[in-house]
N, C-alpha and C positions, 0 to 999 in steps of 0.2 A: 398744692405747693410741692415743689421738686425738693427731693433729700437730699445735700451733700456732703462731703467730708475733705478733709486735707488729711493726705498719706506722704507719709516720708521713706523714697526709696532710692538706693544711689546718690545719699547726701543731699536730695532735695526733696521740696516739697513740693504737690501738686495739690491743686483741687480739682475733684472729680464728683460727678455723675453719672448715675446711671445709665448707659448706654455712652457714654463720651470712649471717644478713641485718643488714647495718649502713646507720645513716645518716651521711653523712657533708657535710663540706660541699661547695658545688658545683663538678661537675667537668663541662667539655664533654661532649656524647653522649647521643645518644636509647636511649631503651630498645631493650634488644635488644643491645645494641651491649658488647664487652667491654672491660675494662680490665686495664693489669697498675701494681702498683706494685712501684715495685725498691727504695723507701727501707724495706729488711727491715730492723729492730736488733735482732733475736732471734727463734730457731727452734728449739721443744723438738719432738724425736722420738723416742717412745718413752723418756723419761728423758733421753736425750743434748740437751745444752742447748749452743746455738752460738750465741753475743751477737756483735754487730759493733762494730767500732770505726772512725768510727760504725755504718755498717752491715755486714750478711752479703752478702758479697762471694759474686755468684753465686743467689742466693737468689732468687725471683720469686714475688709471689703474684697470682694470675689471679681476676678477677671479672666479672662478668656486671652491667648496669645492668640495673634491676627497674622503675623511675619518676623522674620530678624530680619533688619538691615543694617545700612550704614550712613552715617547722616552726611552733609554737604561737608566738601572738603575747606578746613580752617590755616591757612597761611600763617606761618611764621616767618619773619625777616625780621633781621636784628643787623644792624648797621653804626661804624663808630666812622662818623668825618673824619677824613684828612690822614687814616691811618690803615686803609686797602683794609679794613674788614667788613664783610659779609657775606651775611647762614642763612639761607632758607631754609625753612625743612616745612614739610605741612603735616596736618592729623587730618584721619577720619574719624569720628567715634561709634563703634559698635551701638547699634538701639535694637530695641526690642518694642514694636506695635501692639500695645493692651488695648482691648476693648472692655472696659467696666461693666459688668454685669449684674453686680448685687449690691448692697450698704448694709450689713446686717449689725445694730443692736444686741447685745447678749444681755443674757437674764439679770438682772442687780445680785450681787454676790450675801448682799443683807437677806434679802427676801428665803433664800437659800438656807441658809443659815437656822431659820426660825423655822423652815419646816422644819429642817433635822434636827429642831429640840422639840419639838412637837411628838413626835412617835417618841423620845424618851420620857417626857411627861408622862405620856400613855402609859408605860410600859410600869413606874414608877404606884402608879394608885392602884395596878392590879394586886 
């Protein structure tokens, strides 16, 4: 079974895997250069499904920048009948090409916890 997650960057969410190429909007960094986002809100592995509230606490997923570009040009026209107005204007919008690399899981912050009362037990019966 393939890993996924849904990551929220730029006001949106995506769903990603491993190796999937997304574009997304523009973030700092030249090609080559990696990225991680930590705003995880859902990690399915293998069937087991972990949502965050709001995010998964511990979760990282790791990417790779591919290019900056700029995505297809978006037309505006705005038009009132019968009273000689109209505005064109258009947008491009800056993106940035992620190639997804990793889905990393982090340790349970519980588990954690109970070792480091463990060495204080210890320490307590000498």
């Amino acid at each position: 079974m393939n890993m996924f997650a849904v990551i929220k960057t730029g006001g949106k969410q995506y769903r990603v895997a491993s190796g999937d190429v997304i574009k997304i909007e523009k973030l700092d960094g030249e090609a080559g250069s990696n990225l991680n986002f930590d705003d995880v809100l859902l990690v399915e592995d293998g069937g087991k499904v972990t949502t965050g509230t709001p995010v998964v606490e511990g979760a990282k997923v790791s990417g790779e920048i591919l290019e900056q570009t700029r995505g297809d040009k978006v037309l505006i026209f705005k038009k009132k009948r019968r009273h000689n107005y109209r505005r064109k204007a258009g947008h491009r919008q800056d993106l940035t090409v992620v190639r997804i690399t990793d889905i990393a899981m982090g340790e349970k912050k519980k588990a954690a916890k109970k070792a480091e009362a463990a060495p204080e037990a210890d320490a307590s019966e000498e």
